[in-house]
FITOR-103063 format. One record per atom (N, C-alpha, C): x, y, z; residue in three letters. Coordinates in steps of 0.05 Angstrom, whole numbers, padded with zeros to 5 digits, always signed. Example, Ala and Ser with C-alpha at 12.3 -4.5 7.8 and 13.67 -1.06 7.14 Angstrom:
+00264-00114+00156ala+00246-00090+00156ala+00264-00066+00156ala+00257-00045+00142ser+00273-00021+00143ser+00258+00001+00157ser
This chain:
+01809+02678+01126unk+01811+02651+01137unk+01787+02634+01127unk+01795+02613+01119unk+01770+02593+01106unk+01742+02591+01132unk+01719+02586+01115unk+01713+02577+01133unk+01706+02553+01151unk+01715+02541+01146unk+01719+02513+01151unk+01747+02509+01177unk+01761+02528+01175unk+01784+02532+01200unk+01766+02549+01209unk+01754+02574+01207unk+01736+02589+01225unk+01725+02558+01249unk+01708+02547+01232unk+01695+02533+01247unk+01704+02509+01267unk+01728+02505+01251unk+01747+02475+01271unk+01756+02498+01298unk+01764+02521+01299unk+01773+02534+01307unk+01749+02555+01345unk+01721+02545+01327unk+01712+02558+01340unk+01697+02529+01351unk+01697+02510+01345unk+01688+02483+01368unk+01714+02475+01376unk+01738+02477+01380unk+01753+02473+01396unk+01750+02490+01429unk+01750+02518+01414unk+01740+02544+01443unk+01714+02525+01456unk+01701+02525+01444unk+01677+02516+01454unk+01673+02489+01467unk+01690+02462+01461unk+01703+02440+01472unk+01715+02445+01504unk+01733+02463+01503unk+01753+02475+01520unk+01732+02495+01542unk+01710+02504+01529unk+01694+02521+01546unk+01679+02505+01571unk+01664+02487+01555unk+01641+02470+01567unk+01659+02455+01588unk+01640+02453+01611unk+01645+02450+01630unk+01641+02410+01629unk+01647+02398+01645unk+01638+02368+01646unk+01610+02363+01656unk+01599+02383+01663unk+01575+02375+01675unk+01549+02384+01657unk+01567+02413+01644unk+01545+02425+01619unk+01552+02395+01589unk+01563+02385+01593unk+01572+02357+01579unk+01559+02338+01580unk+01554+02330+01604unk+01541+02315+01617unk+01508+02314+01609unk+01498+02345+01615unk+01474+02352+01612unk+01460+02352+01589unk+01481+02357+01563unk+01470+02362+01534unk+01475+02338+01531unk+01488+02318+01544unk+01479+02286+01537unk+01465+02275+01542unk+01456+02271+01558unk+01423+02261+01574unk+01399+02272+01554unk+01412+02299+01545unk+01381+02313+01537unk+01383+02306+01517unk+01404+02296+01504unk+01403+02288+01480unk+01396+02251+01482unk+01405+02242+01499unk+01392+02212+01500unk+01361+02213+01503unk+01346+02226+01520unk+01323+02234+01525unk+01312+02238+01506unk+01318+02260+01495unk+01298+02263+01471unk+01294+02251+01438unk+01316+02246+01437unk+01327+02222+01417unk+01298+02201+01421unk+01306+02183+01444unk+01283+02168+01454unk+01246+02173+01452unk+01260+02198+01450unk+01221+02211+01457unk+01216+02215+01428unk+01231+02221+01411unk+01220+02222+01379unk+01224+02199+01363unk+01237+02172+01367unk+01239+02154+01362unk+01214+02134+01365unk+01201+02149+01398unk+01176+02133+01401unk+01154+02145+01397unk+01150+02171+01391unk+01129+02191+01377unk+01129+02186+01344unk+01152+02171+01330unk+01152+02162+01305unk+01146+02138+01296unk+01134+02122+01321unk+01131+02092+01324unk+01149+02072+01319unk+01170+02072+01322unk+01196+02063+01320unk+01194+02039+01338unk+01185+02032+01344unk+01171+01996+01366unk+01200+01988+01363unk+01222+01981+01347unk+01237+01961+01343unk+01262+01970+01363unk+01258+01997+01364unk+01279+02020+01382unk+01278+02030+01400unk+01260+02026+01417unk+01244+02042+01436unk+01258+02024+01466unk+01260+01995+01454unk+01271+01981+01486unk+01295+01996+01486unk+01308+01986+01511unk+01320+02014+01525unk+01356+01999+01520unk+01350+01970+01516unk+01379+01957+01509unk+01391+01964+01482unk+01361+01958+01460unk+01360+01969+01432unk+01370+01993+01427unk+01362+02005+01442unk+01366+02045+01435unk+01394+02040+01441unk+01401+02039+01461unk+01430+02052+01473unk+01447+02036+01453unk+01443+02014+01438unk+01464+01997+01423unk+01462+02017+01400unk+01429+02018+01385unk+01427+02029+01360unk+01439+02065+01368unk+01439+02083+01385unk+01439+02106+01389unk+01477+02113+01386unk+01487+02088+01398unk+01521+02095+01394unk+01532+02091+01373unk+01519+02068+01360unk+01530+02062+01334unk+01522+02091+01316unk+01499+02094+01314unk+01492+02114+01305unk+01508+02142+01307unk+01505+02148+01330unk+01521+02175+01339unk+01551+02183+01322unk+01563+02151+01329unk+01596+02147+01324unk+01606+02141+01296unk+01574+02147+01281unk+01577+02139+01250unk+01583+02113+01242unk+01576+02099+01264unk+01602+02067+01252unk+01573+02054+01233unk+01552+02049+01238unk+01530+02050+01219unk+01530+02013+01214unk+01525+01998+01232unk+01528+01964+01227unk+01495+01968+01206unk+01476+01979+01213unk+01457+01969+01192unk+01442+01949+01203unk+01441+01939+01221unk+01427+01920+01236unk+01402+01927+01257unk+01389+01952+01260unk+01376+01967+01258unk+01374+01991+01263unk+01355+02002+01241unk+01347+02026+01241unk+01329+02034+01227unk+01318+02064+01234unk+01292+02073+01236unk+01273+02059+01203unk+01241+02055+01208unk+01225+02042+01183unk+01211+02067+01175unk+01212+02085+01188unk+01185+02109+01180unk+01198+02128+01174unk+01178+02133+01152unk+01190+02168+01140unk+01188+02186+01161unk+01180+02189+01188unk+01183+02210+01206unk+01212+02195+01218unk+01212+02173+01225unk+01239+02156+01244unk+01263+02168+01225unk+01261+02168+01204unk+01287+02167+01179unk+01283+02203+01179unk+01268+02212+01184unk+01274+02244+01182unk+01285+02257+01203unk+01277+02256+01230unk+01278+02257+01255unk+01324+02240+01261unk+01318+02223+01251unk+01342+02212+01250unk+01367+02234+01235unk+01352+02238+01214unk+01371+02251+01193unk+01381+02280+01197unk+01354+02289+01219unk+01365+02323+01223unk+01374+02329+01248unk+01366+02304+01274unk+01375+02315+01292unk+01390+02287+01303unk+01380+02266+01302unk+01403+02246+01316unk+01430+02243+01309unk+01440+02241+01278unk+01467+02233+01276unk+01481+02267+01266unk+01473+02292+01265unk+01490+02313+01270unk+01486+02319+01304unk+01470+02329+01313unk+01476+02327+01343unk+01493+02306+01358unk+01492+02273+01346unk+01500+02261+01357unk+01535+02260+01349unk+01544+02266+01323unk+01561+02271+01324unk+01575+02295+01336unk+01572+02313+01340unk+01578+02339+01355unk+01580+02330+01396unk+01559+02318+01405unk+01558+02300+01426unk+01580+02275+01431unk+01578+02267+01396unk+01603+02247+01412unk+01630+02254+01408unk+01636+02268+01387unk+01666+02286+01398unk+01677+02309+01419unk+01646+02324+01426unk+01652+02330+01452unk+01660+02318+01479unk+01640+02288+01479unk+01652+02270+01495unk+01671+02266+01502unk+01680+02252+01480unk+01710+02238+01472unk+01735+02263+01477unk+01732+02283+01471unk+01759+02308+01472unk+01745+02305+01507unk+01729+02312+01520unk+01733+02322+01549unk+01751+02292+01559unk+01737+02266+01555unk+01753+02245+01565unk+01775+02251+01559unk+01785+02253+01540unk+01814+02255+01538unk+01821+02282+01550unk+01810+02303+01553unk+01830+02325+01555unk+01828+02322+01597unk+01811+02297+01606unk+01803+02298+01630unk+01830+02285+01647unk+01839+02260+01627unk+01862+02236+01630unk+01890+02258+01621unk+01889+02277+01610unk+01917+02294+01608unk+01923+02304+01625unk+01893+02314+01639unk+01896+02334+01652unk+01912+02319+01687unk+01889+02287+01683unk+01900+02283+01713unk+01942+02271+01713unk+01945+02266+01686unk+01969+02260+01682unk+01985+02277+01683unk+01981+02302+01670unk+01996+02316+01678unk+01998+02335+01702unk+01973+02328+01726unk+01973+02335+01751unk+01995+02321+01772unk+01997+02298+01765unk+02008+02281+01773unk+02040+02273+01778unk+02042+02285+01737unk+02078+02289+01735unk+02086+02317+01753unk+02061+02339+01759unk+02068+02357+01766unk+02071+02360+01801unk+02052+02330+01813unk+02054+02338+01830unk+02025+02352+01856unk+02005+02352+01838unk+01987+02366+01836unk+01963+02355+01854unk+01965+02325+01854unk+01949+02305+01856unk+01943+02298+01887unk+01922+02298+01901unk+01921+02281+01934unk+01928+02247+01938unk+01950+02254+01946unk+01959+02219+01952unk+01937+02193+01974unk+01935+02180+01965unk+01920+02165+01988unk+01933+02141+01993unk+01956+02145+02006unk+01976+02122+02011unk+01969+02119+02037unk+01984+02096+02051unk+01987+02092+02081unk+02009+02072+02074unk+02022+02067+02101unk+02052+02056+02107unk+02067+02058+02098unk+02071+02081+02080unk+02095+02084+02057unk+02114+02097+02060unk+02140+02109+02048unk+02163+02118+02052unk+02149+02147+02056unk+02167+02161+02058unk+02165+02187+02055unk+02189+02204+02049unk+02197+02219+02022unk+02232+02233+02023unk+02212+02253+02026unk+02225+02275+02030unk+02229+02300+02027unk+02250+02314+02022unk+02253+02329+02005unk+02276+02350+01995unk+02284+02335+01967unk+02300+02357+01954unk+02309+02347+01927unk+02343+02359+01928unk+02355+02336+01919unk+02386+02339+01919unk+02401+02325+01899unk+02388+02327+01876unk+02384+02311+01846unk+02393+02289+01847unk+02421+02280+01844unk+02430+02256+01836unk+02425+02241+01865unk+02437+02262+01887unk+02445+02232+01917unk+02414+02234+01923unk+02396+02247+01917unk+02366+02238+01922unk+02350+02217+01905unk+02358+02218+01881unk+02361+02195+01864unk+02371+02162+01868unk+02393+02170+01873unk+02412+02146+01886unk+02400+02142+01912unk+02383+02143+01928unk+02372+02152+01952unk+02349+02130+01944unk+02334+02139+01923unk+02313+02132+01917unk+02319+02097+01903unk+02336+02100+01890unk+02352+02071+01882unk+02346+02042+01900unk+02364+02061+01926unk+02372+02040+01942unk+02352+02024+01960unk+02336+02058+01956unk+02304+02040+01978unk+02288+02021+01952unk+02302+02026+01925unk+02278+02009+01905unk+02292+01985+01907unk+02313+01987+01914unk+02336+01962+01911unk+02316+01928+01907unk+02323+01911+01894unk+02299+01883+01904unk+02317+01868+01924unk+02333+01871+01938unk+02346+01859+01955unk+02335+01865+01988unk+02323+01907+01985unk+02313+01902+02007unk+02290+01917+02007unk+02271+01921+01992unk+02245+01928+01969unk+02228+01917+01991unk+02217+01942+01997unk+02186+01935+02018unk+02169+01943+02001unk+02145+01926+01998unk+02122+01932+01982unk+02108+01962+01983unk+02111+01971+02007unk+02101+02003+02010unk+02108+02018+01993unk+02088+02043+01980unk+02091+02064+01962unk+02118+02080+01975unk+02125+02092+01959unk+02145+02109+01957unk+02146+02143+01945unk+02144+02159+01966unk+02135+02183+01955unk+02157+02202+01961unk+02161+02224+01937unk+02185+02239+01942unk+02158+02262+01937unk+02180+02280+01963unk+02158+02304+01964unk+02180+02334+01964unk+02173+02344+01939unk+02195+02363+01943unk+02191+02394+01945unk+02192+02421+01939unk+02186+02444+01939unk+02201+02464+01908unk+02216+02447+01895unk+02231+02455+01863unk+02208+02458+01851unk+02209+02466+01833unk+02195+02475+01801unk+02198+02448+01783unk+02185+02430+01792unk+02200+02399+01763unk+02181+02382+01770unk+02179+02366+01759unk+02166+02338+01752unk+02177+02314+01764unk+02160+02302+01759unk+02168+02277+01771unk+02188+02259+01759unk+02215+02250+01778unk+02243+02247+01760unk+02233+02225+01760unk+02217+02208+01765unk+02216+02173+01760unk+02186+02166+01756unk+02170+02173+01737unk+02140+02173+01737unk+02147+02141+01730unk+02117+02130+01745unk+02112+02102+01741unk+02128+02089+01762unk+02146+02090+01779unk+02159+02071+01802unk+02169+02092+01834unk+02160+02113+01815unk+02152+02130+01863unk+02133+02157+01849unk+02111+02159+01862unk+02095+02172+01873unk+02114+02199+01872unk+02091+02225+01869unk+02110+02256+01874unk+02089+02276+01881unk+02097+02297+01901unk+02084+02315+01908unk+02095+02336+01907unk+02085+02364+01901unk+02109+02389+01904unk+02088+02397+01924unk+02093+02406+01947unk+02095+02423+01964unk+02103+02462+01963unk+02079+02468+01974unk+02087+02506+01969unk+02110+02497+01983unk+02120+02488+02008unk+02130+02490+02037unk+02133+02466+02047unk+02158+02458+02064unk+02155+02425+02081unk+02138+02432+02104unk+02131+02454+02113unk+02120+02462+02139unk+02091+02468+02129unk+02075+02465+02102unk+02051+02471+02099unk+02030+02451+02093unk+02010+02450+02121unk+02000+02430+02110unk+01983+02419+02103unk+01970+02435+02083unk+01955+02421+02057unk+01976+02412+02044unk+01996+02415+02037unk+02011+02407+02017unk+02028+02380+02024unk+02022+02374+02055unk+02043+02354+02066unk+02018+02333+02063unk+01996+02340+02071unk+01981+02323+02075unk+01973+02307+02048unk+01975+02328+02020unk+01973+02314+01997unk+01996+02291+01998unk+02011+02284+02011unk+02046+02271+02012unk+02028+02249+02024unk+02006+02247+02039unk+02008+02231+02055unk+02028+02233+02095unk+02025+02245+02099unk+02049+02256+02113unk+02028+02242+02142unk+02009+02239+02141unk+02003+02238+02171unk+02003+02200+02171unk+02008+02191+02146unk+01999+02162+02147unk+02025+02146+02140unk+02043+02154+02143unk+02070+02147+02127unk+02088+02145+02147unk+02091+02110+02148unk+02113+02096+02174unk+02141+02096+02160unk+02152+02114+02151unk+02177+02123+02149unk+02180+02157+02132unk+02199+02171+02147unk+02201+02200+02136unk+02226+02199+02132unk+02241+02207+02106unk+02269+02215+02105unk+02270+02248+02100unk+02292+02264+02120unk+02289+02284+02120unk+02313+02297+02102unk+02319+02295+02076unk+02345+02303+02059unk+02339+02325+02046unk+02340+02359+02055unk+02335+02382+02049unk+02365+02396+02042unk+02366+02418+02022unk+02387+02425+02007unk+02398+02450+02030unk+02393+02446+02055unk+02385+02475+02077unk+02385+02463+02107unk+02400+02461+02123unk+02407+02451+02149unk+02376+02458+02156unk+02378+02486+02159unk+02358+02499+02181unk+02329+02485+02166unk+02320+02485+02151unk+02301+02469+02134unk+02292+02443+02147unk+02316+02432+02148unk+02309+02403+02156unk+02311+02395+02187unk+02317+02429+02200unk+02308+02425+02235unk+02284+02425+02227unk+02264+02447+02216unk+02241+02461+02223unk+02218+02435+02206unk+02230+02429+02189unk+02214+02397+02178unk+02209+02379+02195unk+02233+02369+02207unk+02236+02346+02230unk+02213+02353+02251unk+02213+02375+02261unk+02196+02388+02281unk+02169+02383+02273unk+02165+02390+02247unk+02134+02383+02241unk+02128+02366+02235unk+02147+02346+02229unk+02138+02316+02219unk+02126+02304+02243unk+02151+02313+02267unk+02153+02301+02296unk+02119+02303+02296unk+02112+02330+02298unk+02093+02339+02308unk+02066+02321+02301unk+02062+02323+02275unk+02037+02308+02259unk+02038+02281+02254unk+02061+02275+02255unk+02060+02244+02249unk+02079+02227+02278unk+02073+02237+02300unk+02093+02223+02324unk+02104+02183+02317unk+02096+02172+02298unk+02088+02146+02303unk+02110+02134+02285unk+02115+02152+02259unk+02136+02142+02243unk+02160+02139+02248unk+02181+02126+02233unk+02206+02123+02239unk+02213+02155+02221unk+02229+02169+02239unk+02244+02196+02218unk+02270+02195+02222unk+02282+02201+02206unk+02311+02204+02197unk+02312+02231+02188unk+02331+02245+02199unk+02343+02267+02182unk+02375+02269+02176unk+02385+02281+02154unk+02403+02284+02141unk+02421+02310+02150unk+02441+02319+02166unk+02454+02345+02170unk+02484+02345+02156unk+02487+02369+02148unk+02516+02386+02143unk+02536+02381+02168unk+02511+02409+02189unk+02529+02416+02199unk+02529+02396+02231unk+02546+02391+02250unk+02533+02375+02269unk+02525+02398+02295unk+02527+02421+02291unk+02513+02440+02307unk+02478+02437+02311unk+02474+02437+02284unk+02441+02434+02287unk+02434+02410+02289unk+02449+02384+02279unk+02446+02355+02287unk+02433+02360+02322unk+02459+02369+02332unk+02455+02367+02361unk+02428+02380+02376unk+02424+02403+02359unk+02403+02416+02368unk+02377+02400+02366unk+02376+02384+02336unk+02352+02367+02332unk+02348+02344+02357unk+02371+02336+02361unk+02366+02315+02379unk+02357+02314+02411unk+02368+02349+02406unk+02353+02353+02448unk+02326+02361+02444unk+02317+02369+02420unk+02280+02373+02417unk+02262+02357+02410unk+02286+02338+02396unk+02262+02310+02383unk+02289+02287+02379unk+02286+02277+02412unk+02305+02251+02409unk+02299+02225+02393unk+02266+02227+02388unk+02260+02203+02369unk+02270+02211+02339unk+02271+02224+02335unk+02283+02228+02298unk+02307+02227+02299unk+02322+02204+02272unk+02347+02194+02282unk+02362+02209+02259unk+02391+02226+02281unk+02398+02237+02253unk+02412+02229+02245unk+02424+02230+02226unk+02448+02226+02212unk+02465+02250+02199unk+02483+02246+02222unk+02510+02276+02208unk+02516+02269+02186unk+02535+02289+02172unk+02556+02282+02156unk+02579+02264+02158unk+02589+02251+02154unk+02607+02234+02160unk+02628+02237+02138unk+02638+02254+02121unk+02655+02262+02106unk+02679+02264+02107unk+02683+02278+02131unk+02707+02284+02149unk+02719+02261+02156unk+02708+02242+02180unk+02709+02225+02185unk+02723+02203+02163unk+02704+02195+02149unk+02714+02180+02128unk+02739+02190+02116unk+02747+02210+02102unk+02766+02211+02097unk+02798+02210+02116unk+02791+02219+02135unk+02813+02210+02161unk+02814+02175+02152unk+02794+02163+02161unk+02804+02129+02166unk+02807+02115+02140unk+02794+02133+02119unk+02818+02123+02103unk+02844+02135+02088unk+02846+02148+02102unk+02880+02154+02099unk+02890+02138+02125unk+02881+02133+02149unk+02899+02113+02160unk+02889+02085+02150unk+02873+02068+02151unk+02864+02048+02136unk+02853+02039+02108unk+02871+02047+02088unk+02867+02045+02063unk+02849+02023+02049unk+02820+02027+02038unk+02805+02001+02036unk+02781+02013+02054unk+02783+02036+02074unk+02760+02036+02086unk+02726+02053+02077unk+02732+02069+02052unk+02721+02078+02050unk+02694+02051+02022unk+02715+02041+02006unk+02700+02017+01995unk+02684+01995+02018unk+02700+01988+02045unk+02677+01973+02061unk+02656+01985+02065unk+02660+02017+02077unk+02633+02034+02084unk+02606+02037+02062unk+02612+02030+02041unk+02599+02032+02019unk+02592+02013+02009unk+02606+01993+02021unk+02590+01964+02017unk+02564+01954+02025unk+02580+01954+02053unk+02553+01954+02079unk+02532+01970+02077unk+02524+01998+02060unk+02515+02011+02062unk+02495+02006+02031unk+02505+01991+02014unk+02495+01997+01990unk+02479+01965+01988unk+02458+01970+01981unk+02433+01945+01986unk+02431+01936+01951unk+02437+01944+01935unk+02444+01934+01909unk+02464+01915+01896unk+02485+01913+01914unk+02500+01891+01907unk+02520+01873+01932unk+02523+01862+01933unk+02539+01849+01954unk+02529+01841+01985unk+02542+01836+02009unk+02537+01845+02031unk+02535+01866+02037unk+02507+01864+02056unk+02498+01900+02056unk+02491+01890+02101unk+02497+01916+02109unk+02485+01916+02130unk+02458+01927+02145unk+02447+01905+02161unk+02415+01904+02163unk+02409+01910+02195unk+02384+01916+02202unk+02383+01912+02234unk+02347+01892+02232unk+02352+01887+02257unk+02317+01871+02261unk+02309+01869+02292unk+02290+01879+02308unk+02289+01878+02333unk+02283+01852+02337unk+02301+01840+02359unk+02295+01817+02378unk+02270+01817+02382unk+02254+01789+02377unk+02233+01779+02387unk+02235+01752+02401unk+02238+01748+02417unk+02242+01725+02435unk+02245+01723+02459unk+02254+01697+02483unk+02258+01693+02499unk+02286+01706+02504unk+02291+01724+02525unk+02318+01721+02543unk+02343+01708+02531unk+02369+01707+02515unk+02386+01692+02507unk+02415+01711+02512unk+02436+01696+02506unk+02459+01711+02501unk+02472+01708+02471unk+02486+01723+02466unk+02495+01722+02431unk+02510+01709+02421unk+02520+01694+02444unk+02531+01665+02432unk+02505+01648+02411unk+02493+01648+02422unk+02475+01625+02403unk+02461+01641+02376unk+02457+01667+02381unk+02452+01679+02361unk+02470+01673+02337unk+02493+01687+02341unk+02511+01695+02328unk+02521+01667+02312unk+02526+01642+02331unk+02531+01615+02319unk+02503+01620+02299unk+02471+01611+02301unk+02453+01612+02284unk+02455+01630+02261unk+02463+01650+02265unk+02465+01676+02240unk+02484+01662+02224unk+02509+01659+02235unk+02532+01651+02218unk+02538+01625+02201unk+02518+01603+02210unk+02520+01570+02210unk+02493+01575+02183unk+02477+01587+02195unk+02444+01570+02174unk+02441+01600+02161unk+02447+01619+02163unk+02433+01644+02143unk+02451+01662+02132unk+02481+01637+02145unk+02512+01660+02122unk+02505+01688+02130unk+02495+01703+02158unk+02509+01731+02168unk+02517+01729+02189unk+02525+01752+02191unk+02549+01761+02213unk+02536+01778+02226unk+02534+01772+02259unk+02521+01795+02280unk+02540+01804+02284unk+02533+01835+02291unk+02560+01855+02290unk+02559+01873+02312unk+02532+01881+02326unk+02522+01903+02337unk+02496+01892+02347unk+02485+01900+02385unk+02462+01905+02396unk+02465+01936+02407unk+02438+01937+02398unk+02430+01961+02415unk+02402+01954+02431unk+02404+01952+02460unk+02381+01945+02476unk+02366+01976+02476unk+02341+01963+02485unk+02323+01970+02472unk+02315+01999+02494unk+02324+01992+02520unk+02323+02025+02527unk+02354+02046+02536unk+02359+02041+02518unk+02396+02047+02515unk+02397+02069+02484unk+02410+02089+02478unk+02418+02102+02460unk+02442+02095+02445unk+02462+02084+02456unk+02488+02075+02451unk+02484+02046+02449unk+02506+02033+02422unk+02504+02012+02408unk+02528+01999+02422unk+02531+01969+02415unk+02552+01960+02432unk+02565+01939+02403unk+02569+01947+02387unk+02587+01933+02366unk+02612+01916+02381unk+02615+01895+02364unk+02627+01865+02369unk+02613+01859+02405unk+02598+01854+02405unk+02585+01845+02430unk+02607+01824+02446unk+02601+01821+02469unk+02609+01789+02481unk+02600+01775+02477unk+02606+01752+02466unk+02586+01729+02473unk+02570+01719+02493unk+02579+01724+02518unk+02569+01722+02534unk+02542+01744+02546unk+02545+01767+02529unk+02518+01787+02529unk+02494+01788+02525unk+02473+01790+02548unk+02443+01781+02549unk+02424+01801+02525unk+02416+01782+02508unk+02394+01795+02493unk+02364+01788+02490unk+02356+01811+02495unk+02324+01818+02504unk+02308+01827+02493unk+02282+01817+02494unk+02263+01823+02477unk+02262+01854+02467unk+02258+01859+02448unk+02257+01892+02435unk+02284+01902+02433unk+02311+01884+02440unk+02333+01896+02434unk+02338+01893+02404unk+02352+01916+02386unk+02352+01911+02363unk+02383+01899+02353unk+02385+01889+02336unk+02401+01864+02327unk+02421+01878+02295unk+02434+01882+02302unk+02449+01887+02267unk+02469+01870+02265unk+02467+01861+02230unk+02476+01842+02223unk+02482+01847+02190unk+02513+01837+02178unk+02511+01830+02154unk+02500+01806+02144unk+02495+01812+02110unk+02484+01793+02105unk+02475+01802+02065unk+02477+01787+02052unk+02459+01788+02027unk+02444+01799+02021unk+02423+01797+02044unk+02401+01803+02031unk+02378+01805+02064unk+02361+01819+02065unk+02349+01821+02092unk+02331+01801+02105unk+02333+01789+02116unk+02322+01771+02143unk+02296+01770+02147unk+02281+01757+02150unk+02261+01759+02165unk+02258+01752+02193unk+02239+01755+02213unk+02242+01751+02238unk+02230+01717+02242unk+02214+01705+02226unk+02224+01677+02217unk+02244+01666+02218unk+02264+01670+02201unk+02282+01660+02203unk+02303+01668+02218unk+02301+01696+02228unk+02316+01698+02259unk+02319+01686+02279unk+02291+01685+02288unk+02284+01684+02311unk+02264+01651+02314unk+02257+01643+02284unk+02231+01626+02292unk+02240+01602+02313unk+02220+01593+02333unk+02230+01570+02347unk+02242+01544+02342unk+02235+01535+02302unk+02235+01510+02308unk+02276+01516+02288unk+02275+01545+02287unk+02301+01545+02273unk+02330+01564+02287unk+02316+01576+02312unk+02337+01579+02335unk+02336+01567+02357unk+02361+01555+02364unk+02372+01542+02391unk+02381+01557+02414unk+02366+01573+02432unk+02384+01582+02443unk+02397+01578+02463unk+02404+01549+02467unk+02415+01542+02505unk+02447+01556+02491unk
């Protein structure tokens, strides 16, 4: 082997060895003493400390502007044997740790690897490739796009399916938590619970319940056996069965029903359906429902008061709505409680 690959071969090992701090150290000592023979050679022109550091990089990096440098046969010797070979050796060690420092955190990152420091942000858990994808879509949707991070936290062997527009964590475990807490898991005002494993996504729910009591959680079930079970141990996490069955029944009796369900449901195109808790005075849904329908083109469809479990779709008009009762409504695009509710733009006698 030449020796010239011997040698590319054996400062790479040695690049790869050194630590950032033993890096660190043979830099300084090399700024230091650089300095200290520069001014033991009477070098006056190099010695200020703005001078050096300008003349010492140019130097080091070979770029060589010529605008100063050393006058004395000790400055020009001292220069020649130890500043610009040390300094070159110093500054490609530099430069490879920076870079191999920015791979390293990038590819921590696609991997997963990384401590999140989010707050108010989504939270998935589980991986179910495409409908977790499509999952991920709908919350990116710009129709109903909340500025909060977006973190998918999964337990597979893979990378991050969308680097650059959601955040990723792999988890040993949904129940382990160092690994949840890298997710952000204790600071995160929404949890979606979509695991490829019923029993998975009881024993998740349970610990989300547990560490994070404050967020909104959702979980996703198969079967509605364990649905039910989730709900007598942790009535705040809202689940969502399968509805498969279902759907296909009403539309075989109501042909067309499975395209509305998917309307309402899909925040990317069309009328999509929204909810928003009542903030206001005492009213009935007559005046709502006229306001929704007259000035912001939706349709109130559904209250659920606010200490009630059960929803009351096509309301009466004549039905009292109360502060903290929540409000669902089609519509475009999502609402603000401005324009819901503001005083100088609802009427409610």
């Amino acid at each position: 082997m030449p020796l010239f690959v011997r040698f590319r071969h054996l400062l790479v090992r040695l690049i790869h060895k050194t630590s950032a701090w033993a890096a660190l150290a043979a830099l300084l000592f090399y700024l230091v003493s650089s300095w200290l023979m520069m001014r033991l050679a009477g070098e006056t022109d190099l010695v200020a400390l703005d001078t050096f550091f300008y003349w010492i990089v140019v130097t080091a990096s070979t770029v060589g502007y010529g605008d100063y440098s050393p006058s004395s046969p000790l400055g020009k010797l001292l220069t020649a044997l130890w500043i610009i070979p040390a300094g070159l050796s110093l500054f490609a060690l530099v430069v490879t740790r920076i870079g191999l420092l920015i791979q390293s955190l990038v590819f921590r990152g696609r991997k997963g690897l990384l401590m999140l420091k989010h707050s108010h942000h989504t939270l998935i858990i589980g991986w179910n490739g495409s409908r977790t994808l499509r999952l991920i879509e709908l919350l990116l949707a710009k129709q109903d796009a909340h500025q909060e991070a977006l973190v998918l936290c999964v337990t597979d062997d893979m990378e991050n399916p969308l680097p650059g527009r959601i955040d990723f964590v792999r988890a040993e475990s949904f129940t382990h938590p160092e690994s949840m807490q890298r997710a952000g898991i204790t600071s995160a005002a929404r949890i979606i619970i979509d695991t490829d494993q019923d029993d998975v996504t009881v024993t998740t729910a349970l610990f989300c319940a547990d560490i994070n009591p404050d967020a909104h959680k959702t979980a996703y079930f198969q079967q509605e056996s364990l649905a039910d079970l989730l709900r007598t141990h942790c009535p705040k996490v809202e689940v969502i069965p399968s509805v498969a069955v279902e759907m296909l029944a009403r539309s075989s009796l109501d042909p067309g029903s499975s395209l509305l369900h998917k309307q309402l449901l899909d925040s990317t195109d069309g009328m999509t359906q929204y909810s928003i808790p009542y903030s206001g005075d005492d009213t009935r849904i007559e005046p709502l429902f006229r306001h929704f329908k007259q000035q912001l083109a939706a349709t109130l469809i559904g209250v659920q008061p606010v200490d009630c479990e059960h929803m009351n779709l096509n309301p009466d008009l004549n039905q009292t709505v109360r502060s903290g009762d929540t409000l669902f409504y089609i519509a475009a695009k999502r609402l603000t409680a401005e324009q819901c509710f503001g005083k100088e733009e609802l009427d409610v006698r």
